[in-house]
C-alpha positions in Angstrom: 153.5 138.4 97.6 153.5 141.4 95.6 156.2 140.0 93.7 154.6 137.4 92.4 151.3 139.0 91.7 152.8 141.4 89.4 154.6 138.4 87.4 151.7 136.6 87.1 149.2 139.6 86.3 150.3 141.5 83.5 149.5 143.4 80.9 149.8 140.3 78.2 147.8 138.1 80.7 145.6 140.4 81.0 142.7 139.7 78.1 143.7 136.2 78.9 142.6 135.9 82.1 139.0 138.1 81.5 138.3 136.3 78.8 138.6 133.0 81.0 136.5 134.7 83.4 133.7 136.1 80.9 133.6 132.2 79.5 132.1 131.1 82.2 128.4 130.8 81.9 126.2 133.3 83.3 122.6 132.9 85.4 121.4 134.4 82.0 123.5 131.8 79.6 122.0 129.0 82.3 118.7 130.3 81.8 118.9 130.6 78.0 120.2 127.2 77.4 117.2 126.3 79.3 114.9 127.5 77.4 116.5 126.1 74.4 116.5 122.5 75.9 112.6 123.5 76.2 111.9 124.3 73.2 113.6 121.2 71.5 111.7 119.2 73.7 108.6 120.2 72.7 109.5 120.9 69.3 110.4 116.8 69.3 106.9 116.1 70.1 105.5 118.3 67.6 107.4 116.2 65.2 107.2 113.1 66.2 103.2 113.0 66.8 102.6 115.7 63.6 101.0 118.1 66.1 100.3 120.7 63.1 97.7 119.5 60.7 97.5 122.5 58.5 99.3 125.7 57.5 97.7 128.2 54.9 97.6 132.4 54.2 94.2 133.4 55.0 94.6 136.9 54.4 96.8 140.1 53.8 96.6 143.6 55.2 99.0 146.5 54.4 100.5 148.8 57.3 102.3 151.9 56.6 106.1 152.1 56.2 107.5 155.1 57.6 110.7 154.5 56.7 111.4 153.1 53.3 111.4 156.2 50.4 110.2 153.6 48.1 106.8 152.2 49.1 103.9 153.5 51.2 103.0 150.4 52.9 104.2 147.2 54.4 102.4 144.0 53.4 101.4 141.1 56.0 101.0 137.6 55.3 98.3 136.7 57.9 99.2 132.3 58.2 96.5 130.0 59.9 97.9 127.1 61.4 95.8 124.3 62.8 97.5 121.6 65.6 96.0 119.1 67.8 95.2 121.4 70.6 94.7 124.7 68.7 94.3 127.1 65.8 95.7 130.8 65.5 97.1 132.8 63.2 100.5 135.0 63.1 101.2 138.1 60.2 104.3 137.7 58.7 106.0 140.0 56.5 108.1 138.9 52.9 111.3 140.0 54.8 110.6 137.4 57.6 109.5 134.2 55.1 113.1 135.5 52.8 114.9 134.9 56.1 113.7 131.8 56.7 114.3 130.6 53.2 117.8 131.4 53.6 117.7 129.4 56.9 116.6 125.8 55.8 119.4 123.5 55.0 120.7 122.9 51.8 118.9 119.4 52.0 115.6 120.9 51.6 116.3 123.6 49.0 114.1 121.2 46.6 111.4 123.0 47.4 109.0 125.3 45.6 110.1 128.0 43.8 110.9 130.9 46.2 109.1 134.7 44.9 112.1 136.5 44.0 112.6 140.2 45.3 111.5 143.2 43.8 111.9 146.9 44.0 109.2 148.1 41.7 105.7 147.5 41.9 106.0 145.4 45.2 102.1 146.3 46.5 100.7 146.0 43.2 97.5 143.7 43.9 99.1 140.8 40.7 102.7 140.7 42.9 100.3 140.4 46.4 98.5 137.7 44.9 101.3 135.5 43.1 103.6 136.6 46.2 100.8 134.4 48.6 100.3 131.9 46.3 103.9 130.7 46.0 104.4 131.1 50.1 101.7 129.4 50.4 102.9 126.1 48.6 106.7 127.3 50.4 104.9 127.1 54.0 103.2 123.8 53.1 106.0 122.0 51.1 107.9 122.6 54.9 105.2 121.5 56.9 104.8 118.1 54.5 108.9 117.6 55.1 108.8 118.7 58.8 111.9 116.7 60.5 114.1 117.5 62.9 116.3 119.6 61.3 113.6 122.3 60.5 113.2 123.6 64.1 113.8 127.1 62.5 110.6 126.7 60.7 109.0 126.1 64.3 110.8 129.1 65.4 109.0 131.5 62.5 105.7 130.3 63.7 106.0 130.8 66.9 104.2 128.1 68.0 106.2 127.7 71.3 104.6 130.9 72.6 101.5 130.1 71.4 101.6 126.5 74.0 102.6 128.6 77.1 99.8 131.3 76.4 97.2 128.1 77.4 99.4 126.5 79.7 100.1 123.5 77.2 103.9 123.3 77.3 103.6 121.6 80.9 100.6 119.0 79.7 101.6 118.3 76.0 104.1 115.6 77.2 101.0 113.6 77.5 100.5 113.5 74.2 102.6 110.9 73.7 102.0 107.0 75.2 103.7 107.4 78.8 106.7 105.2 79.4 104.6 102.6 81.2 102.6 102.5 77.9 105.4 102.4 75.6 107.3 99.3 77.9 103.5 97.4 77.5 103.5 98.2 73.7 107.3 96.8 73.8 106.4 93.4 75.3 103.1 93.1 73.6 105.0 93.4 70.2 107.2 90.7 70.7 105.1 88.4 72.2 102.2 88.5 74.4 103.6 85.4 76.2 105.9 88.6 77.9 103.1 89.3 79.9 102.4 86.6 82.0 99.6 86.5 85.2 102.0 85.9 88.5 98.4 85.0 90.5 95.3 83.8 90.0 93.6 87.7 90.4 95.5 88.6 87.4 94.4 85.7 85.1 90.9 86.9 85.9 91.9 90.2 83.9 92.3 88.1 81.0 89.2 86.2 81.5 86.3 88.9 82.1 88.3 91.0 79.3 87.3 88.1 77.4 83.8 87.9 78.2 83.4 91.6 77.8 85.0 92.0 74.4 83.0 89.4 73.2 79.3 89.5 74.9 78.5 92.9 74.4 74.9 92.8 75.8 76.1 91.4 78.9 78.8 93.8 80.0 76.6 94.8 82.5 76.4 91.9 84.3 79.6 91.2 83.6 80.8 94.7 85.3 78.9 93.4 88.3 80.8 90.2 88.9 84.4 92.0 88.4 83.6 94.6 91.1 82.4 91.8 93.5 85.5 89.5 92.6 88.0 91.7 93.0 86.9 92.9 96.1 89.9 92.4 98.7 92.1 91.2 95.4 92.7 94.1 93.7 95.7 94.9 95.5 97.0 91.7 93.9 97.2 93.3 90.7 100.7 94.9 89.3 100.9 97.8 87.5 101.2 96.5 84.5 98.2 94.4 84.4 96.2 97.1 86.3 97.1 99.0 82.8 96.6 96.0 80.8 92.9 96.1 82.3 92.4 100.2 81.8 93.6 100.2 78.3 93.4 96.7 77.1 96.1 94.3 75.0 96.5 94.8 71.6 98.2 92.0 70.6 95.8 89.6 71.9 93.0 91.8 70.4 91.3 92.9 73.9 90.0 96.5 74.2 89.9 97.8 78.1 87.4 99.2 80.2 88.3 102.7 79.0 87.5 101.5 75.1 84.6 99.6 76.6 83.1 102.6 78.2 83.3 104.8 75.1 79.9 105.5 74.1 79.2 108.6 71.4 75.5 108.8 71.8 74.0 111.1 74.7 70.6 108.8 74.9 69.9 107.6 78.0 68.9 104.0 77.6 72.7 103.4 75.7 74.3 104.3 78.8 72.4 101.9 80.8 74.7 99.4 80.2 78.1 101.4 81.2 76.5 102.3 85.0 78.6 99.1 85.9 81.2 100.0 84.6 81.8 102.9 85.7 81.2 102.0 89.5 83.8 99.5 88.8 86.3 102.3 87.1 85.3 104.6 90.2 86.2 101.7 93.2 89.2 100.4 91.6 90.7 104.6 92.6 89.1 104.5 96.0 90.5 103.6 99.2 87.7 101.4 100.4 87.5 99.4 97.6 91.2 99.1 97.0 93.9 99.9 99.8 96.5 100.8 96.4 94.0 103.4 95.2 97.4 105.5 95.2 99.0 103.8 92.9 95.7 103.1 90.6 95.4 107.2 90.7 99.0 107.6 89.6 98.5 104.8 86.7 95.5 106.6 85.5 97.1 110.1 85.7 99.8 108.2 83.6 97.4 107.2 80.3 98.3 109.6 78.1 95.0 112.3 76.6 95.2 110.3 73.4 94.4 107.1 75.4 91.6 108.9 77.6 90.0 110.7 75.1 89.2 107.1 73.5 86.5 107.0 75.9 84.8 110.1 75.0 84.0 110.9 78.2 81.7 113.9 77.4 79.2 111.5 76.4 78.7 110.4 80.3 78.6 113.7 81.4 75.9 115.4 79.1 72.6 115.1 80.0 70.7 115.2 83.7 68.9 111.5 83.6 72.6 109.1 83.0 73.1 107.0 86.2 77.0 106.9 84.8 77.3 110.8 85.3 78.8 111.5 88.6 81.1 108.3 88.5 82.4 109.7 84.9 83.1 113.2 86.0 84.8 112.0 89.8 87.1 110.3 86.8 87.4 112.7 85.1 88.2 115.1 88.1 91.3 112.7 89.3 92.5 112.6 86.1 92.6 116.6 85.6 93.9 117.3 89.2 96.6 114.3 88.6 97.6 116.2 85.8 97.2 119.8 87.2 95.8 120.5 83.4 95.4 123.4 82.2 91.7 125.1 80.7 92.9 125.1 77.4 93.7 121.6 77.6 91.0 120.8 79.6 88.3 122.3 76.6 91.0 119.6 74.3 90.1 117.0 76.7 86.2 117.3 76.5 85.5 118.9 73.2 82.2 119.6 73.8 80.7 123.0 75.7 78.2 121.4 77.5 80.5 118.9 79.2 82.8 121.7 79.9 80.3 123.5 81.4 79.2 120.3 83.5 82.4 119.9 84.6 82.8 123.3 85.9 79.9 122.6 87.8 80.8 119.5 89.4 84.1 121.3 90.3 82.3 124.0 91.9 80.1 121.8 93.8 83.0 119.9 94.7 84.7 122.5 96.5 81.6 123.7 98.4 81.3 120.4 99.5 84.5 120.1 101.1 84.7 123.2 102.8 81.5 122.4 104.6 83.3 119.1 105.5 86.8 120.9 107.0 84.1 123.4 109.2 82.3 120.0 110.6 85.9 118.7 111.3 86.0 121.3 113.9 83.2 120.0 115.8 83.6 116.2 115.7 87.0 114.2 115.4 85.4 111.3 114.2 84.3 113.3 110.4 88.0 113.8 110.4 88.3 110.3 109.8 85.8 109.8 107.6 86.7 112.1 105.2 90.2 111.4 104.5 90.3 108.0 102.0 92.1 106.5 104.5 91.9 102.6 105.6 93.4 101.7 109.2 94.5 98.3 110.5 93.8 97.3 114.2 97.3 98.2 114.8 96.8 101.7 114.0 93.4 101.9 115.9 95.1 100.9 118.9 97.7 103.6 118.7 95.5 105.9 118.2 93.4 105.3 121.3 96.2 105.6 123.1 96.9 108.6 125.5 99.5 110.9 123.2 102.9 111.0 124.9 106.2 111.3 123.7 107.0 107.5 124.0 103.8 106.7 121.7 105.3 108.9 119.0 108.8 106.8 119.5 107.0 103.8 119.0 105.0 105.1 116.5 108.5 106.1 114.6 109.9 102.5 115.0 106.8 100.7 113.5 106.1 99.7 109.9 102.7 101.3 109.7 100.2 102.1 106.8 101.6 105.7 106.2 99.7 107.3 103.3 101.5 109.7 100.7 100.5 112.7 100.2 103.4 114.4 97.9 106.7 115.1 97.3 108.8 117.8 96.2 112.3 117.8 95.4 113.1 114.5 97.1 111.2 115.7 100.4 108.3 113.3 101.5 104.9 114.1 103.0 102.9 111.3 104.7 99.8 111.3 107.2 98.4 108.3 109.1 94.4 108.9 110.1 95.2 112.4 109.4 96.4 113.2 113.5 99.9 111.9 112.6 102.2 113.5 109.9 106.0 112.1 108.9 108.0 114.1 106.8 111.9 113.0 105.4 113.8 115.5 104.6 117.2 115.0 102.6 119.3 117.7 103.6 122.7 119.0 102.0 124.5 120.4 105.2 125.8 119.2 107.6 124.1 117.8 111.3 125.3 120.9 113.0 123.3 123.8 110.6 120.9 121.1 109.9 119.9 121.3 113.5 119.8 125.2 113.4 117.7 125.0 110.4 115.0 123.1 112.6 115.0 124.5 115.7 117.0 128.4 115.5 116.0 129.1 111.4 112.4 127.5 111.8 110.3 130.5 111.6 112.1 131.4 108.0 110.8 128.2 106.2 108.0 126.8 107.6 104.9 128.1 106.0 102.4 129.0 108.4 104.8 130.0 111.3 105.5 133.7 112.5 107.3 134.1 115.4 109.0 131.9 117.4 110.4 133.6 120.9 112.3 130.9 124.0 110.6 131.7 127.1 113.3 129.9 129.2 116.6 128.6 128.7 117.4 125.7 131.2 120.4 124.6 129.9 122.3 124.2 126.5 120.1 122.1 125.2 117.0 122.4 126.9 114.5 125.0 126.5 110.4 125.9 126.8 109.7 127.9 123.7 106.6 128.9 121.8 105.7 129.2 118.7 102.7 131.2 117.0 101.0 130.4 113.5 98.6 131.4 111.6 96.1 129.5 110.2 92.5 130.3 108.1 89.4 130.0 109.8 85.8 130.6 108.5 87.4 132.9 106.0 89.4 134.9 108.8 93.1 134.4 110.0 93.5 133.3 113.3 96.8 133.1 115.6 97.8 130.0 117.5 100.7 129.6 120.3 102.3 126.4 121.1 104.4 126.3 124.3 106.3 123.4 124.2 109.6 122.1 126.2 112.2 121.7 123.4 115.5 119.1 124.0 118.4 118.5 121.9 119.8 115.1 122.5 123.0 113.6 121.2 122.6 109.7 120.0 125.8 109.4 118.8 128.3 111.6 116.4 126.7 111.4 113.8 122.7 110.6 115.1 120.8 113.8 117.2 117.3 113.3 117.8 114.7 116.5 118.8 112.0 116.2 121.3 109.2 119.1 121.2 106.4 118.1 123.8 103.8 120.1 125.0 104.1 122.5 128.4 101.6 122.6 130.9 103.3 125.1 133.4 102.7 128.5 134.4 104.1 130.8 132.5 106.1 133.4 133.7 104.5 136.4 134.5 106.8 138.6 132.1 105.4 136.6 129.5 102.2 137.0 127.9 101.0 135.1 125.0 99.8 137.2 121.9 97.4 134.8 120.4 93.9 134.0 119.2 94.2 130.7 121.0 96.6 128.2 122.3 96.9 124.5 120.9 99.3 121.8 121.7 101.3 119.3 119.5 104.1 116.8 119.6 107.3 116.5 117.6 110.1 114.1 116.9 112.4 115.2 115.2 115.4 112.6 114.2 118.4 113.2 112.2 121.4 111.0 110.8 124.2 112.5 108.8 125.0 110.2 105.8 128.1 112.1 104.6 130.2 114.7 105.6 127.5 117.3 104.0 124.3 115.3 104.0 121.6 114.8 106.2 118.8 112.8 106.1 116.0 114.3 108.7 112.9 112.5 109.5 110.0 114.5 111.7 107.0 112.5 113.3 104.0 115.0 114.3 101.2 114.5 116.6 98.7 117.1 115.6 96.8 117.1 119.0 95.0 120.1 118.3 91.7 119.7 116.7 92.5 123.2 115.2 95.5 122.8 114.1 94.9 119.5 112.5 91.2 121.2 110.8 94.3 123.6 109.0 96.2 120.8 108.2 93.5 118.9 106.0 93.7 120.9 103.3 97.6 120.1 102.8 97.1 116.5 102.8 94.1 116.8 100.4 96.4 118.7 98.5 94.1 121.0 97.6 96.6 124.4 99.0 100.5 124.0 98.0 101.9 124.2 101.7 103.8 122.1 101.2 105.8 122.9 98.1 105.9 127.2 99.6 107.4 124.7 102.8 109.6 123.2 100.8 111.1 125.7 98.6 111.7 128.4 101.8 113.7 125.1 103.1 116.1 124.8 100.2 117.0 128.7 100.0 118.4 128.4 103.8 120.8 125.3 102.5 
């Protein structure tokens, strides 16, 4: 062994084989080439939409040089550059704009002349002045040719920085038409035969866009007899003519309700006629009205903030007397929270103070409203149910009025019910049915033995919430009573819960395990004492199938028995906390 070590290892081989090894790229190298990727990505949008309406040099101001012999002070450039979203301004010295000169490609050399260097009389106030005048026409002679291969010039403005300082970099993607928007623009340009109704509910869209595009005086009406129509047949709509009826068809010359709704004036008697309207807007994203609100939400979170801010929405929510106000800003709301947009996007959105501080507001009031609703829960199951947007089937009321046992959760597991979404992250899946029952799929890369470690052994490290978990008995192998605490917020203190439960392994088959956690209703042991604020019960079953040699799919139905526990859990499946995605990403570091 030595032998061959010391042939293959030698002093010539040497830079060789750490040069192989320092090729390889690094966390750092990963990260940077990330960024990069970021960067072009945005900087593509800033191109292709022309993002940055203006460039100029407002201003100079001098800064002493302590190093150069030759000159006293250093002079700055201060450039103002307006975009879509934002103005600010960056100093720049002549240094920087010669390096960038010698940066562009030789394509755009054509360019203005460039203020040649100078050693004497630099700071006189006639160099200063002719200096910014010629950078000036150099900075917007770039900006007139800005392409794709002038990234560097996005670079010396720093503009990247100046769209993660308001949190723009994760919303600007929406200024573009989202995909949906760009495959409607595709068909409508060829023909608007492409789009054809598959149902009689769809034609309709056609029709009352008609009649509100062309009877303006009776849109109110008109907004009256769409609601009441489409009652039970909105879920008959697709997507894409669900979009079609938001944002209108261009090639047949309809606008949408969105267009429709757009009204610039903040008198009351012109929004008389948009009360309708917006009921209708407000239904078509509730569950009551329509049992695909989901889907309606996710289509409206897709419209791009060019195609909302067509409606000028800050119209509707000015003012204390407009009927249309809090059916505008509950819009409004989903939209933002859809989006997770930022406040600096969010002032882009609305333009106006007044409807930003409106907003605010409503947000405000919002919140206060539903944490007086989750302290209620605690006292009554049945607000539970009426404050979730959920709709249940006759089906699901019967399962629900049954006794909870283990073999209700198995058939519960085996029955195509209503789930509801609630979110997903990284491929795993949150649902809730009535808000009582929970199902969660999680696509593991491991394999069914450390998959089932991970659930029952490793719980305590990933899910968020839990503690401690301690087995008060061992029975057998695969048998055990357990209990695990958690702790949860109450009335603005913590409080810590226990759940003894009997815990069984069983083997369906090689590759097929299922896990049984059911509540325990036996004395404890008397060397066991619970540490707790109070004891709930739930129900879990747990079932996992390994797909291939190293992955796992594992899907975990939940009882939430506990009126408690389940009070906790509202907040997660009103997404208003991320539980989920701390759940989530403590998960995937134990893989």
């Amino acid at each position: 062994m030595k032998q061959i070590l010391s042939q293959s290892f030698t002093h010539d081989s040497a830079p060789a084989f750490f040069r192989q090894q320092s090729e390889r790229p690094t966390i750092l190298t990963k990260q940077l080439n990330q960024k990069e990727c970021d960067a072009n990505e945005l900087y593509s949008l800033i191109v292709n939409n022309h993002m940055i309406k203006d460039i100029g040099i407002i201003k100079i101001f001098k800064e002493e040089d302590r190093e150069s012999i030759f000159k006293n002070h250093i002079v700055n450039y201060v450039i103002q550059i307006r975009t879509d979203y934002f103005d600010y301004t960056i100093p720049k010295r002549y240094s920087e704009f010669e390096k960038l000169y010698e940066q562009i490609p030789i394509s755009q050399r054509e360019m203005p002349k460039f203020p040649s260097k100078k050693v004497i009389q630099t700071n006189s106030r006639k160099t200063i002045a002719k200096r910014q005048e010629m950078l000036e026409k150099f900075l917007q002679y770039l900006l007139q040719h800005l392409d794709h291969t002038l990234y560097v010039f996005l670079d010396f403005l720093k503009i990247k920085q100046q769209f993660q300082k308001g949190g723009f970099d994760q919303n600007v993607k929406m200024h573009q038409f989202s995909k949906d928007e760009n495959a409607l623009c595709d068909l409508l340009d060829i023909s608007p035969k492409k789009i054809q109704p598959n149902n009689q509910a769809e034609q309709m869209i056609f029709h009352y866009l008609q009649k509100l595009n062309e009877t303006i005086n009776e849109r109110c009406k008109i907004f009256q007899k769409m609601e009441k129509y489409y009652f039970g047949k909105i879920q008959q709509i697709s997507p894409l003519l669900l979009k079609v009826l938001l944002i209108g068809d261009d090639e047949r010359e309809l606008q949408g309700i969105m267009q429709m709704l757009s009204i610039q004036t903040n008198d009351m008697q012109s929004h008389i006629s948009c009360i309708n309207g917006f009921q209708f807007f407000r239904k078509i994203l509730e569950y009551d009205y329509n049992p695909n609100a989901e889907q309606a939400i996710k289509l409206l979170s897709e419209i791009s903030i060019k195609q909302f801010r067509t409606m000028k929405i800050q119209s509707h929510i000015c003012g204390q007397q407009k009927l249309c106000k809090q059916d505008s800003l509950m819009i409004l709301h989903k939209y933002i929270q859809q989006n997770q947009l930022k406040n600096q996007m969010i002032t882009y959105l609305l333009v106006d103070d007044e409807a930003i501080r409106e907003y605010d507001c409503y947000v405000q009031t919002y919140l206060n409203k539903m944490n007086e609703e989750v302290k209620q829960l605690k006292d009554s199951n049945e607000n539970l149910q009426e404050f979730l947007p959920t709709k249940s089937n006759s089906i699901e009321h019967a399962i629900l009025e049954q006794d909870p046992t283990l073999d209700q959760l198995i058939e519960i597991s085996q029955m195509n019910l209503n789930w509801k979404y609630v979110q997903e992250c990284e491929r795993h899946i949150m649902y809730h049915l009535q808000g009582q029952f929970v199902k969660t799929i999680h696509p593991i890369d491991c394999s069914i033995d450390k998959a089932i470690k991970i659930f029952t052994d490793f719980k305590q490290q990933w899910f968020h919430g839990m503690i401690q978990k301690d087995i008060i008995e061992q029975i057998n192998e695969n048998k055990s009573i357990i209990v695990e605490y958690y702790v949860w917020e109450d009335k603005s203190t913590f409080k810590k819960m226990a759940f003894v439960s009997d815990q069984e392994i069983i083997k369906i088959d090689d590759s097929t395990y299922q896990i049984t956690i059911v509540p325990n209703t036996k004395q404890l042991p008397n060397h066991y004492k619970l540490k707790c604020d109070q004891k709930g019960q739930k129900m879990s079953l747990i079932l996992m199938k390994q797909i291939q040699l190293n992955h796992t799919e594992v899907i975990i139905y939940q009882n939430i028995m506990d009126l408690t526990f389940r009070t906790a859990l509202t907040p997660v499946i009103l997404k208003e906390i991320p539980w989920f995605n701390n759940t989530i990403t403590k998960l995937k570091a134990l893989i």
